[in-house]
N, C-alpha and C positions, 0 to 999 in steps of 0.2 A: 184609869185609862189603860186601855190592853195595848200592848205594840206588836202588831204582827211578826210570822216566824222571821221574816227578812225584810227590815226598814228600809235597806237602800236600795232593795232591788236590784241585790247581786245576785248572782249566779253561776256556777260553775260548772259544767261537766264532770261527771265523776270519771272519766278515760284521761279528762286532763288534768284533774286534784291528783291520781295515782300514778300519772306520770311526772307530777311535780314533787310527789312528797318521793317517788325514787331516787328522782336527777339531786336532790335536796338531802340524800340521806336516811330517810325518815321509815324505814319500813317499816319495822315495830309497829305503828298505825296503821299501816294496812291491813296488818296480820289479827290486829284486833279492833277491824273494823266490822259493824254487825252487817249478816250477809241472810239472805232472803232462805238459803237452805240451814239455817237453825230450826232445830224441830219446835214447832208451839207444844204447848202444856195441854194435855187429853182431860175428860171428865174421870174419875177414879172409876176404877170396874166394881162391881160386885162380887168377882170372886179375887181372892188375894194371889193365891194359886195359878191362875190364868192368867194375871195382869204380870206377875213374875216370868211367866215360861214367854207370854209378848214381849216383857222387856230385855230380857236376854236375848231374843230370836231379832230384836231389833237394834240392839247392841252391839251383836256377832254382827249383821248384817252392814251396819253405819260402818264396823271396822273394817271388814272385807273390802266395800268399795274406797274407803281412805286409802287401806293397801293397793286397791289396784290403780288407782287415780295417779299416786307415786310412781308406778312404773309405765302408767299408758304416756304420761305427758312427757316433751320434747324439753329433756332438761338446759339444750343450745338454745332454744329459741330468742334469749336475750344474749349470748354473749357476743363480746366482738372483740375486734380484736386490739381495741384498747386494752378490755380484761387479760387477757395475755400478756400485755407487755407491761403493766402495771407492776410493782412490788411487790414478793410473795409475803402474805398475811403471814403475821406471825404461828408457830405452831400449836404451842402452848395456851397464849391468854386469846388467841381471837380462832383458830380453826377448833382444835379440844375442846376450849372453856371448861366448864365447872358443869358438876352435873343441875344445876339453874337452866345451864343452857338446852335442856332439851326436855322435851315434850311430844304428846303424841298429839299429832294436826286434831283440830274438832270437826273437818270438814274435808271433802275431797279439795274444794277452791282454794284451801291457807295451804294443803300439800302442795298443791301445784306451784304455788305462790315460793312456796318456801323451797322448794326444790328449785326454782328458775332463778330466784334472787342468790340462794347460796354456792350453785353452781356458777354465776358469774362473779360471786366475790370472791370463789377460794379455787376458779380455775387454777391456777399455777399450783395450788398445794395439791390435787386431782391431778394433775399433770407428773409432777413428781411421784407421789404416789402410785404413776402407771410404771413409773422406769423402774421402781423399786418392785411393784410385782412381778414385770417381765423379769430382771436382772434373778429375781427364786426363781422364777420359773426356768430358768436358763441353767439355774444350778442345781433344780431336781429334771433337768432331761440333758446330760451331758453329751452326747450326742448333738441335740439342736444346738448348744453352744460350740463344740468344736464346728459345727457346719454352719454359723453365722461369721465366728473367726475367720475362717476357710474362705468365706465370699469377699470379706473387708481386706483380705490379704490378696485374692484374684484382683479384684479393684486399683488395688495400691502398685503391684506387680507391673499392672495393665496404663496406669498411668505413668511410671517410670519407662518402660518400656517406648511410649507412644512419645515421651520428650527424648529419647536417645535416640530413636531412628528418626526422628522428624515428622511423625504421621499428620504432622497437621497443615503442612504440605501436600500432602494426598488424602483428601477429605471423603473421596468415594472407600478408599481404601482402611478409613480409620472408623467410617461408619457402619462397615461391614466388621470390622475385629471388635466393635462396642456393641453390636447385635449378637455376635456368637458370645461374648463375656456377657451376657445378660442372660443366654438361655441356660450357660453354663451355670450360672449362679444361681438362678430358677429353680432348677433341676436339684442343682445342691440342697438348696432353703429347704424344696421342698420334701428330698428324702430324706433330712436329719431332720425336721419334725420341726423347725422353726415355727411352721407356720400354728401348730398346736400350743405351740409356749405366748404366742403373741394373741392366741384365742383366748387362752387362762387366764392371761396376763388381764386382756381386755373385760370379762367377763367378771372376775373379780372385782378389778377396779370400778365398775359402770355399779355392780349391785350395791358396793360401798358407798359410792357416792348418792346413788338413790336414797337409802339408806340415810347417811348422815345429813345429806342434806335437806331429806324431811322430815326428821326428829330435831332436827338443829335448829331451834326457837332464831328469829332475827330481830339482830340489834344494831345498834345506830357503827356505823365504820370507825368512827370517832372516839367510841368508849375504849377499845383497847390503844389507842397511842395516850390515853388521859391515864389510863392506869399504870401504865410503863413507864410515866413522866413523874409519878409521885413517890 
């Protein structure tokens, strides 16, 4: 007696299995779940020569679109801002891992997969990561840093200032000394070069995280506090 592929006549969507094996932890099985763009097996060539020079040109080519897949996709699309207020992942045994943990994606869909999933697990180590490239950036253009100091100390000034004389008694009055301290400050940011430190800053940090977080193989959330507990 044969039993068909489904006795009970379940069924599930696959948009709601992949949103359940998320909510549930479970990515690892996404990642190596089989997906419709796996290349099928060809008949052999007759020449060996031409079937090599094909399968390099088809190699380079799979890798080029993997690379651009990583950079085209919208690495926020899942996070929220749960993810941000959440716990930062440890450094060492869950963002680092071991070189185990990475791999190059088989597919533009497991990059994209892997860059969206790991950018909302390791936002806050990403987020750190930005203050630490801005803070070098800040310290190879000493210029931008003395004129970000220079705005945070206008600010501070401007706010002593505005509780001794009372300006919050005169609100037309305080909204017009908070407009000229703003273009004041503007003006500063923008001729000590702030705003090119926080360009570097960002531009480094975004290709890093592109970067790590689609070579960065995904595993269950749960495996790194098991291994700190042993």
């Amino acid at each position: 007696m044969v039993f068909s592929a489904n006795p009970l006549s379940l069924s599930v969507s696959d948009p709601f299995f992949d949103s359940w094996l998320r909510q549930n932890g479970y990515p690892e099985i996404l990642e190596h779940r089989p997906t419709s763009a796996t290349p099928s097996t060809t008949a052999p060539s007759t020449s060996s020569s031409t079937s090599t020079a094909n399968g390099f040109f088809t190699s380079l080519h799979s890798t080029i679109c993997i690379l651009l897949s990583l950079f085209s996709t919208n690495p926020f699309a899942k996070l929220t801002n749960d993810d941000l207020a959440a716990p930062t992942p440890p450094w060492q045994v869950a963002f680092i891992g071991d070189y185990e943990s990475y791999s190059f994606p088989v597919s533009g869909a497991q990059a994209q997969l892997r860059v969206q999933e790991n950018v909302k697990r390791y936002a806050r180590n990403y987020a750190w990561l930005l203050v630490i490239f801005f803070a070098c950036s800040l310290y190879q253009m000493p210029w931008a840093a003395a004129g970000l100091i220079f705005s945070l100390a206008l600010w501070e000034i401007f706010k002593l200032c505005s509780a001794m004389w009372g300006l919050d008694q005169y609100p037309t009055i305080q909204q017009t000394i908070i407009r000229v301290a703003q273009c004041v400050a503007a003006v500063i940011l923008i001729y000590s070069g702030v705003q090119m430190a926080l360009f570097s800053a960002l531009s480094v940090n975004y290709a890093g995280m592109i970067l790590h977080a689609g070579f960065r193989t995904l595993t269950r959330a749960k495996q790194a506090s098991h291994g700190r507990s042993r």
